[in-house]
VOGU-3710 file (C-alpha; in Angstrom, 3 decimals, decimal comma):
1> xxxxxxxxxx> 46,083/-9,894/2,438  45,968/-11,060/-1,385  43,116/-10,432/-3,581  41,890/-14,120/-2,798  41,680/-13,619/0,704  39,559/-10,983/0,832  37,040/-12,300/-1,552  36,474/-14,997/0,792  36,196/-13,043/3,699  33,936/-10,570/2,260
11> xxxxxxxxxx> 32,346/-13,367/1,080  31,790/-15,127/4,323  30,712/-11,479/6,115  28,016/-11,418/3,542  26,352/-14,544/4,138  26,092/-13,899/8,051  24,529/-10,324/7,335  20,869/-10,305/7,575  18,652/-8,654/4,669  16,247/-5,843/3,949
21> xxxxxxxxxx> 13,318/-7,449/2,169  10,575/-4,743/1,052  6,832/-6,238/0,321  4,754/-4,312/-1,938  1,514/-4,443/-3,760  -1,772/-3,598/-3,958  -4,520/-3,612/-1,428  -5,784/-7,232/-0,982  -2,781/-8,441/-2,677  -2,037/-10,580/0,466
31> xxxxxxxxxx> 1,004/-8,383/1,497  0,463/-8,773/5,330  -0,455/-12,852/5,050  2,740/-13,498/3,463  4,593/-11,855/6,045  3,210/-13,284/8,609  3,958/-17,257/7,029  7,517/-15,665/6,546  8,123/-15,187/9,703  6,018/-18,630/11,192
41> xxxxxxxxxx> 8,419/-20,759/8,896  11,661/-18,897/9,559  13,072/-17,786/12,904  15,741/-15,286/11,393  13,151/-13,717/10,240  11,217/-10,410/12,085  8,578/-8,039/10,959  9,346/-4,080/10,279  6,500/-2,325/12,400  5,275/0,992/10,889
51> xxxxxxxxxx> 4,353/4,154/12,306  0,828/5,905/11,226  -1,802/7,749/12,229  -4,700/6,026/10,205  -7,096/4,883/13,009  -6,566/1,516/14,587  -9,084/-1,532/13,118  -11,049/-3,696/14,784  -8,220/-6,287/16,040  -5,120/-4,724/15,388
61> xxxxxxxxxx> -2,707/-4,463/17,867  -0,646/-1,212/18,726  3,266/-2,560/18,703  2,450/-5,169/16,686  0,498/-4,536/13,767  1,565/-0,632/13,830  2,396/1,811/15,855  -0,453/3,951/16,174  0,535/8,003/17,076  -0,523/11,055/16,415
71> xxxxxxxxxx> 0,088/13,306/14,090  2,134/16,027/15,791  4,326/13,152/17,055  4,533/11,461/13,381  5,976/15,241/12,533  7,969/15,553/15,099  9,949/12,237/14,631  10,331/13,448/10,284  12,794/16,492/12,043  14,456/14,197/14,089
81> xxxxxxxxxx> 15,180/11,889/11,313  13,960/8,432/13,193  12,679/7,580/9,898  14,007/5,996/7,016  10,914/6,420/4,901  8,002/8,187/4,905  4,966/9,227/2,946  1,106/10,247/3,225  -1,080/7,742/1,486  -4,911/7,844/1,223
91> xxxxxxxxxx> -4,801/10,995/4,052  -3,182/9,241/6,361  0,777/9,116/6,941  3,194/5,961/7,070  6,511/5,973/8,042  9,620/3,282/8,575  11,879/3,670/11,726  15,416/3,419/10,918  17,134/1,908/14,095  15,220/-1,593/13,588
101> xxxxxxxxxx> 16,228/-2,187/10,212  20,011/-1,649/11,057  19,814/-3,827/14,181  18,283/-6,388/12,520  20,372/-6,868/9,706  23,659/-6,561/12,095  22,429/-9,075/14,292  21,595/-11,532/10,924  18,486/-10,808/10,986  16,300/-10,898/7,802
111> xxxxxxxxxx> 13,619/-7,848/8,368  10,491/-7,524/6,283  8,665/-4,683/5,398  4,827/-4,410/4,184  5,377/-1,105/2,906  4,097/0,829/-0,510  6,262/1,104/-3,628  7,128/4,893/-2,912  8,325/3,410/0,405  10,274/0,784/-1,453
121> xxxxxxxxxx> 11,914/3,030/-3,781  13,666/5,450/-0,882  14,338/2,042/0,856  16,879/1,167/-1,932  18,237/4,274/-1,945  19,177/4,312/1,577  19,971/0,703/1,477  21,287/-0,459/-2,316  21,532/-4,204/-1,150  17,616/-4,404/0,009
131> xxxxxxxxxx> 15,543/-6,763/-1,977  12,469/-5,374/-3,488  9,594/-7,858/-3,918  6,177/-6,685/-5,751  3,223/-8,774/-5,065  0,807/-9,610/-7,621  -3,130/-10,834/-7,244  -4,001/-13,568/-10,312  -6,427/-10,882/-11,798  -8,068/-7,657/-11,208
141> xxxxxxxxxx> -11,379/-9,628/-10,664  -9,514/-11,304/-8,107  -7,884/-8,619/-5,996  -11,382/-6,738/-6,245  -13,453/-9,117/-4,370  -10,469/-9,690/-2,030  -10,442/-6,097/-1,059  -14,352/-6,057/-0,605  -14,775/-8,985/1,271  -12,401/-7,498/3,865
151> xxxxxxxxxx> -14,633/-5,268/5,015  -12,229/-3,149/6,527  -12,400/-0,377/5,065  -15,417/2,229/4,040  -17,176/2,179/0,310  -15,054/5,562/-0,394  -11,624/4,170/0,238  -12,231/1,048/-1,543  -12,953/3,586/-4,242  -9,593/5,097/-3,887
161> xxxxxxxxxx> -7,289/2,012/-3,463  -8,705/0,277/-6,617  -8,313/3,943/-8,532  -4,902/4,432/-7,493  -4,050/0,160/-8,880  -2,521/2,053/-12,059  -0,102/4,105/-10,124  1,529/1,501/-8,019  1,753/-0,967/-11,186  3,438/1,552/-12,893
171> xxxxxxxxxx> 5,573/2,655/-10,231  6,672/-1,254/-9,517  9,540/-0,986/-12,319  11,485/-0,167/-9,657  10,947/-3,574/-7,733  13,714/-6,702/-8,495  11,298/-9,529/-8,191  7,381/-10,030/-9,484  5,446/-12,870/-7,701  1,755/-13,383/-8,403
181> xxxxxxxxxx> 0,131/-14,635/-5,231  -2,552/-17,322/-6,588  -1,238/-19,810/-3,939  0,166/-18,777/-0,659  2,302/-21,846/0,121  3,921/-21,795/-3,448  4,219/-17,615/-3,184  6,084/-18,300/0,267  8,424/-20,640/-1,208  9,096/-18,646/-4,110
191> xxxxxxxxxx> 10,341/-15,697/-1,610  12,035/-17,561/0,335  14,127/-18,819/-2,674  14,332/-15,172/-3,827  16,049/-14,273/-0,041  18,297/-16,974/-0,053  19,903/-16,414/-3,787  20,642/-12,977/-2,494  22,887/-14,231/-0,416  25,223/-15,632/-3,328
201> xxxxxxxxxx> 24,842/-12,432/-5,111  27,626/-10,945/-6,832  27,032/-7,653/-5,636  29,324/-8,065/-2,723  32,047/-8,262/-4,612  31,899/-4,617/-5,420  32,587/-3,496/-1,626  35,991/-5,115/-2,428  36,493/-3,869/-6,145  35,536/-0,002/-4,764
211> xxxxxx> 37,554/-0,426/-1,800  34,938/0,494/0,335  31,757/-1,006/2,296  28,089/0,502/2,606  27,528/2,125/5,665  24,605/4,350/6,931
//
């Protein structure tokens, strides 16, 4: 098989593959929302369901929203390496299950994950190709009122998310794409053409250059 011929293959395996797309940002950034229209305007596209063991709020539903378990069992599926990710944020720990991801993608699948940007970060280590998108509110003024007039969570933790903004600005660098979220319909648009340049990214090319494919 010449040189040409495998460009094109690899070329044409590529744009069948599904993609990892990590969602990050601060509370009341709109993270969840923009999922959600994601998914309603695209059927290749599914939602990444978490593990944690916050407590469940008023309305969420266990399966769907997360999955809600204890934390023995959260512990117990770290030494068994389920997860691809994990961390403990505001006293309460997160975690990504691995199989998902790698059925989706294999299956074409675009997968999205409302994760935080220490999330993101192992993400793209485990999978270099993932796209890494860091929402933005329009102001701090903004995202504060958006985060109080939740009313999800208590005074204290409101506290807590707003002092830890800094951190996950800083730690964002680490992100491929910005979007500021000022309009929803224009954010979704902008992420969807994000997605679908990845698919003509050069990037591929380098499984044929190295001799060699990604595989986990």
């Amino acid at each position: 098989m010449n040189l040409l011929q495998k460009y094109i293959l690899e070329y044409k395996k590529n744009l069948k593959k599904g993609r990892i797309i990590v969602i990050s940002g601060p509370s009341g950034c709109g993270k969840t929302t923009i999922c959600k229209e994601l998914i309603k305007r695209n059927k290749n596209f599914v939602f990444s369901v978490s593990y944690t063991t916050r407590q469940k709020r008023k309305g969420e539903v266990n399966g769907r929203d997360y999955f809600f378990v204890s934390e023995q069992e959260f512990l117990k599926m770290i030494k068994q390496k389920k997860l691809v990710e994990w961390a403990k944020v505001y006293n309460n720990y997160y975690g990504t299950p691995k199989k998902p991801l790698l059925e989706a993608i294999n299956s074409g699948k675009n997968i999205l994950l409302d994760i935080d940007v220490q999330g993101g970060k192992n993400i793209k280590k485990f999978f270099p190709e993932s796209i890494l998108i860091f929402i933005l509110p329009p102001s701090f003024t903004v995202l504060k009122q958006r985060i109080i007039s939740r009313a999800k969570d208590k005074l204290e933790e409101i506290k807590i998310r707003l002092k830890n903004l800094e951190k996950e600005i800083k730690n964002s660098k680490y992100y491929d794409y910005f979007v500021i979220n000022d309009n929803l319909e224009e954010t979704v648009k902008n992420i969807e053409l994000i997605i679908l340049a990845n698919k003509f990214n050069k990037n591929f090319l380098l499984k044929i250059n190295k001799n060699k494919v990604f595989k986990h």
